[in-house]
Structures are given as C-alpha cells and as structure tokens.
C-alpha positions as CSV (number, residue, x, y, z in Angstrom):
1,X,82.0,90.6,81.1
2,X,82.3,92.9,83.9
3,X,79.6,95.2,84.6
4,X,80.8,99.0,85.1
5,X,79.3,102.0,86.4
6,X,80.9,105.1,85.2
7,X,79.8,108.8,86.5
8,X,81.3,110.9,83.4
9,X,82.2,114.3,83.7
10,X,78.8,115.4,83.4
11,X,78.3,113.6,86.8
12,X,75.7,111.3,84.7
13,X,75.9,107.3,85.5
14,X,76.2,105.2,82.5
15,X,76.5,101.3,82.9
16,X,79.8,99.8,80.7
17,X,79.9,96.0,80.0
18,X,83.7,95.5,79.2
19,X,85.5,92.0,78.3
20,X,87.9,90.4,81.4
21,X,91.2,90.8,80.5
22,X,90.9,94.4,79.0
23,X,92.3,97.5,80.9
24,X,89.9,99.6,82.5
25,X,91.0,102.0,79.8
26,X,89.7,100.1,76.5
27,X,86.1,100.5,77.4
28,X,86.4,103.9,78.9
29,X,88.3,105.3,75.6
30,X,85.0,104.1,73.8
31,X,82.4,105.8,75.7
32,X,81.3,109.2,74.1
33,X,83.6,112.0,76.5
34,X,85.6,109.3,77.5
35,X,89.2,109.4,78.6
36,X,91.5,110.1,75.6
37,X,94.5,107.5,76.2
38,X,96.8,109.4,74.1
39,X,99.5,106.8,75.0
40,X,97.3,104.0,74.1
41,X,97.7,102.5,77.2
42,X,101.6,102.8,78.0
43,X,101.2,104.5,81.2
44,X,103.1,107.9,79.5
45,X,100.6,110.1,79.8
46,X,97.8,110.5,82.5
47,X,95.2,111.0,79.9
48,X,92.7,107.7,81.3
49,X,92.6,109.1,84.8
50,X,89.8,108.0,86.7
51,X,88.5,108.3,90.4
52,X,87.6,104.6,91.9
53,X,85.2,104.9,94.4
54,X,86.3,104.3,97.7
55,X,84.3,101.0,98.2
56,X,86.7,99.8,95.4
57,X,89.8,101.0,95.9
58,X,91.0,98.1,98.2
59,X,89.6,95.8,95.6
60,X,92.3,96.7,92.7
61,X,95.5,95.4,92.5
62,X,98.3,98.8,94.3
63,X,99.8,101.3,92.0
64,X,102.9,100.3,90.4
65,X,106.1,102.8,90.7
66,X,105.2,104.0,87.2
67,X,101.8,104.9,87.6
68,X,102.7,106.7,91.0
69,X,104.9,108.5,89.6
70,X,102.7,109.8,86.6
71,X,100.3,110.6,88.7
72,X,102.3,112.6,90.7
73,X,104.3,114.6,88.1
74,X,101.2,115.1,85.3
75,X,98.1,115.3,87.1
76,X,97.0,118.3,88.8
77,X,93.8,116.5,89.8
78,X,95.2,114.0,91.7
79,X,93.3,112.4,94.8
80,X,93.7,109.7,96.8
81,X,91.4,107.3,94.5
82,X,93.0,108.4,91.2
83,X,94.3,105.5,89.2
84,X,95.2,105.6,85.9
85,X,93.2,103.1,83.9
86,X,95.1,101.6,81.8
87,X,96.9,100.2,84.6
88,X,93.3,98.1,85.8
89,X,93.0,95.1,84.5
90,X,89.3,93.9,84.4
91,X,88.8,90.5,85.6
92,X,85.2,88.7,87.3
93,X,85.9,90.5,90.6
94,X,85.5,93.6,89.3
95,X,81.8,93.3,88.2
96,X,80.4,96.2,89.6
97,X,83.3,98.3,89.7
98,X,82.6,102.4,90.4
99,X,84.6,105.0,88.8
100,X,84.0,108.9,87.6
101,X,86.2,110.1,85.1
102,X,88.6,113.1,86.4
103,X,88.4,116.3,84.8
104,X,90.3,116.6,81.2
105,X,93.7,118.8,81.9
C-alpha cells in the first residue's frame, strides 16, 4: 500500500495509504475536499486533476492521447505537472508519491 502525500487545496499535507492497483483517483475522491471524479474515472471529465510534483513526474507512466486532450480542452488550470488521476495507476514504485490537488473549476 502505497504511501501518498497530498497538499489539498488548503495547501495542508495529509499522508494517504492507498491499495496498488487502484487509480490515483480512488483514494483522492475519499479524502474530505477531495477531487470530485464526476466521471468515475472514465477520463470524460477533468474533475481528479492533480499537480505531481516535479520529482515525480518522470516516475509515472506519459499521458495517453485522451488525457492530453482533456487536459487541454477542459482545464483552465493546466500546468506542466497536471495529470489527471484517474489515469495513475498506483503500484510499489509509487510509495511516496507527491501531489496537490488543482483548484476546483
């Protein structure tokens, strides 16, 4: 079970033990102000946008097409770390892992 540290948009660290195999998402939706994941993890809706911190980002699998794309077309607060996180799966390597949760559009 991965250990996660997640800076939520209060800019307060909280620690996240999540299952491997999960997305990123799962845990995230169940924190309290967590993302929403309207889609429920379908990649439809940019709603589980996070920021990975840049010691990470080479870590994670690329960006598919799709999530690219929804990035680009629904998120005005886009940056170069966004990911959407229902497209991270969580896995051993990932203990650790850094992310704040982008603003709410």
């Amino acid at each position: 079970m991965p250990l996660l540290h997640v800076i939520n948009r209060d800019g307060k660290e909280i620690e996240v033990r999540a299952p491997n195999g999960v997305s990123l998402m799962e845990p995230l939706r169940d924190i309290e102000d967590g993302v929403s994941a309207i889609c429920g993890g379908m990649c439809s809706c940019a709603t589980c946008h996070v920021y990975v911190d840049a010691e990470w980002v080479g870590k994670l699998k690329p960006r598919m097409s799709d999530e690219t794309d929804m990035l680009k077309d629904l998120n005005s607060f886009r940056a170069a770390t966004s990911r959407l996180s229902c497209q991270v799966q969580l896995g051993p390597e990932l203990e650790g892992l850094r992310v704040a949760l982008a603003p709410e559009e």
